[in-house]
C-alpha positions as CSV (number, residue, x, y, z in Angstrom):
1,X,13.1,122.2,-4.3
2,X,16.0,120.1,-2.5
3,X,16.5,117.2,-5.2
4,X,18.3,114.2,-2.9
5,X,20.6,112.5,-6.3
6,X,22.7,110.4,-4.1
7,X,23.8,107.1,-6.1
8,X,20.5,105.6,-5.9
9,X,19.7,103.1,-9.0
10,X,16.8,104.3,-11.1
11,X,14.4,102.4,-11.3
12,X,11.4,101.8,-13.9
13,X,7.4,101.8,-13.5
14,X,7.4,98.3,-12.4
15,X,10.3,98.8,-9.5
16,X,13.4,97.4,-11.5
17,X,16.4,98.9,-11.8
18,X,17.0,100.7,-15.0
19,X,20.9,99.7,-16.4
20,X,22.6,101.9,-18.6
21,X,24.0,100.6,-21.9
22,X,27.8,100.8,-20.6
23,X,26.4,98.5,-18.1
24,X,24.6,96.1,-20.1
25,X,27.6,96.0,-22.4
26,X,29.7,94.6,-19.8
27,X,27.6,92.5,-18.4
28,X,27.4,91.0,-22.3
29,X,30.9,90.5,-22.4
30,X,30.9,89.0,-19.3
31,X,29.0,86.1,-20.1
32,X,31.0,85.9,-23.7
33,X,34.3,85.5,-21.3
34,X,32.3,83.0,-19.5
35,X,31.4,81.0,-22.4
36,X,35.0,81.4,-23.9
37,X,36.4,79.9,-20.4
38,X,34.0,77.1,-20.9
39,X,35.2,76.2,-24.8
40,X,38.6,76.3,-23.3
41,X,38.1,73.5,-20.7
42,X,38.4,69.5,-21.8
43,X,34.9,67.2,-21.6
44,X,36.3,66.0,-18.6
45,X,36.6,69.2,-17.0
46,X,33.1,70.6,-18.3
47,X,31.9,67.2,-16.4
48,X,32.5,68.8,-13.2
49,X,30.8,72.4,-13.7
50,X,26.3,72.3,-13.3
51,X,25.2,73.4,-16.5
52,X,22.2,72.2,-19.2
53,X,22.0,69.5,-21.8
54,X,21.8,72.4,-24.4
55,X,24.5,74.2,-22.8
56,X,27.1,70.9,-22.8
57,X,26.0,70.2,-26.5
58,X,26.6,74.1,-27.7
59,X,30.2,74.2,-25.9
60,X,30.9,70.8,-27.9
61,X,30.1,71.6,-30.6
62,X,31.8,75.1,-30.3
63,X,35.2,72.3,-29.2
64,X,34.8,71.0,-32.9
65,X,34.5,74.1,-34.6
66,X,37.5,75.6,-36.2
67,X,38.4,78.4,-34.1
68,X,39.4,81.0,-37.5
69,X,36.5,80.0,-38.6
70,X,32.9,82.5,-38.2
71,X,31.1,79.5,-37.3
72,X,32.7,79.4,-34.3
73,X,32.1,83.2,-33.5
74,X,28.6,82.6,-34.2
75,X,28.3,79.3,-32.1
76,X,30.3,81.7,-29.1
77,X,27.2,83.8,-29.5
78,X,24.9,81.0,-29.3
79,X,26.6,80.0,-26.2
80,X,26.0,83.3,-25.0
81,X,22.6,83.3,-25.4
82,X,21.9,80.2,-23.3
83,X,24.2,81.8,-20.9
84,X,21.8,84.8,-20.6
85,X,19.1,82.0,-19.8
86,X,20.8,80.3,-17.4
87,X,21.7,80.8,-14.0
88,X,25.3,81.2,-14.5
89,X,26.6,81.4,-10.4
90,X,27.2,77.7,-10.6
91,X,28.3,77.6,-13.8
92,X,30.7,80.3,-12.0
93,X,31.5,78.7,-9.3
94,X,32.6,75.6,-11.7
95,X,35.0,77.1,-13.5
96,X,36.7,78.8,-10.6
97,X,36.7,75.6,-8.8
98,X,39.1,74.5,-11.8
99,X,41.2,77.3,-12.0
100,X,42.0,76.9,-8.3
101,X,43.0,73.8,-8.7
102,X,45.1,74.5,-12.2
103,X,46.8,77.1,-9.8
104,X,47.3,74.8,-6.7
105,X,48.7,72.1,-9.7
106,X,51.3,74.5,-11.1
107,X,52.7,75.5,-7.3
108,X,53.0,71.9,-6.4
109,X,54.9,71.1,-10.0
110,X,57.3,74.7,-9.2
111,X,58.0,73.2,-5.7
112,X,59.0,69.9,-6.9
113,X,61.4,71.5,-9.5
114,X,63.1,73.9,-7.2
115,X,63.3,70.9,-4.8
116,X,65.0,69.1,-7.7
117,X,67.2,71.3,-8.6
118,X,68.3,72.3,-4.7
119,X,69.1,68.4,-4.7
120,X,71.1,68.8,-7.6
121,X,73.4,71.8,-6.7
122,X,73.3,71.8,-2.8
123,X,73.7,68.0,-2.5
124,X,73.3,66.3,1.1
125,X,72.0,69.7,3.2
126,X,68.8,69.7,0.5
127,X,68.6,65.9,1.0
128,X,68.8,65.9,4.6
129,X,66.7,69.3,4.5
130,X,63.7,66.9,2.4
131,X,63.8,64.3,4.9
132,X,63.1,66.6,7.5
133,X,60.0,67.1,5.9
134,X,59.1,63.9,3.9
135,X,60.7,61.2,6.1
136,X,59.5,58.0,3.8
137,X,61.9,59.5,0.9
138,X,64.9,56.9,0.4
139,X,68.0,59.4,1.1
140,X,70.2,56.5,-0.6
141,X,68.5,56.7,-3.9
142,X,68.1,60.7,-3.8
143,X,71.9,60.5,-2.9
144,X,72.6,58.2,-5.8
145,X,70.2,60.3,-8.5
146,X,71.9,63.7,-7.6
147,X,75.8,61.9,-7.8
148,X,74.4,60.9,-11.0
149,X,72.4,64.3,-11.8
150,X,75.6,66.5,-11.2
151,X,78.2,64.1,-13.4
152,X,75.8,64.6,-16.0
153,X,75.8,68.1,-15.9
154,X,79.5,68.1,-15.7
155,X,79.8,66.3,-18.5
156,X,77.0,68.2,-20.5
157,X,74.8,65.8,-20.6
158,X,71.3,65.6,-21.4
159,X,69.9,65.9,-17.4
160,X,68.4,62.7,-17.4
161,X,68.8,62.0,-13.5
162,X,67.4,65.3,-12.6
163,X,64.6,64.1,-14.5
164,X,64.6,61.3,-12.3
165,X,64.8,63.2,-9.3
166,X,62.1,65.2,-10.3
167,X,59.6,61.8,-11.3
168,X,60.9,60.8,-8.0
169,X,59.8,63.5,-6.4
170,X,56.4,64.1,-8.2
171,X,55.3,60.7,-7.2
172,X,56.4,60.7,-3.4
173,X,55.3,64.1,-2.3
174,X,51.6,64.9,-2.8
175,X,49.6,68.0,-3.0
């Protein structure tokens, strides 16, 4: 008798496949990291991800729960359950559309400080080396904020030119 056990899924009577506990486990704490990613998001982030009446209400009210609180361990669960109801891919999809953007967000913000604070210690070659690149930038005024920025630093002063600089910056060079 030549028994073939390659990695085949077993399946049961009615042609599904049979998981094993270790797998439904995970799968379990899948969707209980799914509904904690959704707690963590603001209404106005939920408002861009598909999901059900029922769902919204459950992960607001989870939002107004104390978090050391069991309620809110139960009302995770609860969440969970609907979850398990759903179809979560564009619940998924949702919340990875806002990470990616949180991600892109933070790059954009490091770029701008390490363009800032080239300004600041380089002086006209990071000016001139910005202009390149953003031509509608005022070299005059980044001039004037980094004479400014670097006599404040001299003279240990809060940095509140760089901060200019940098709100200069933020709101001149777009994602």
């Amino acid at each position: 008798m030549n028994a073939d056990h390659s990695n085949e899924p077993l399946l049961d009577e009615n042609g599904e496949i049979i998981k094993s506990k270790t797998q439904l486990k995970q799968e379990a704490e899948d969707i209980k990291q799914l509904g904690v990613a959704l707690v963590d998001f603001s209404n106005a982030q939920l408002d861009s991800i598909p999901m059900s009446d029922e769902l919204r209400e459950a992960v607001q009210l989870a939002n107004r729960i104390n978090r050391k609180k069991d309620g809110f361990r139960r009302q995770l669960q609860l969440i969970g359950k609907i979850l398990r109801q759903d179809d979560i891919q564009p619940i998924e999809d949702g919340i990875n559309r806002l990470r990616a953007h949180h991600l892109r967000s933070n790059d954009h913000f490091h770029q701008l400080e390490q363009l800032r604070d080239d300004i600041v210690t380089q002086g006209d070659s990071a000016i001139q080396a910005i202009l390149d690149e953003h031509p509608d930038l005022d070299r005059q005024k980044l001039r004037q904020m980094q004479r400014q920025a670097v006599k404040q630093k001299e003279g240990e002063k809060p940095p509140k030119a760089a901060r200019e600089i940098f709100q200069y910056l933020k709101q001149n060079i777009k994602e």
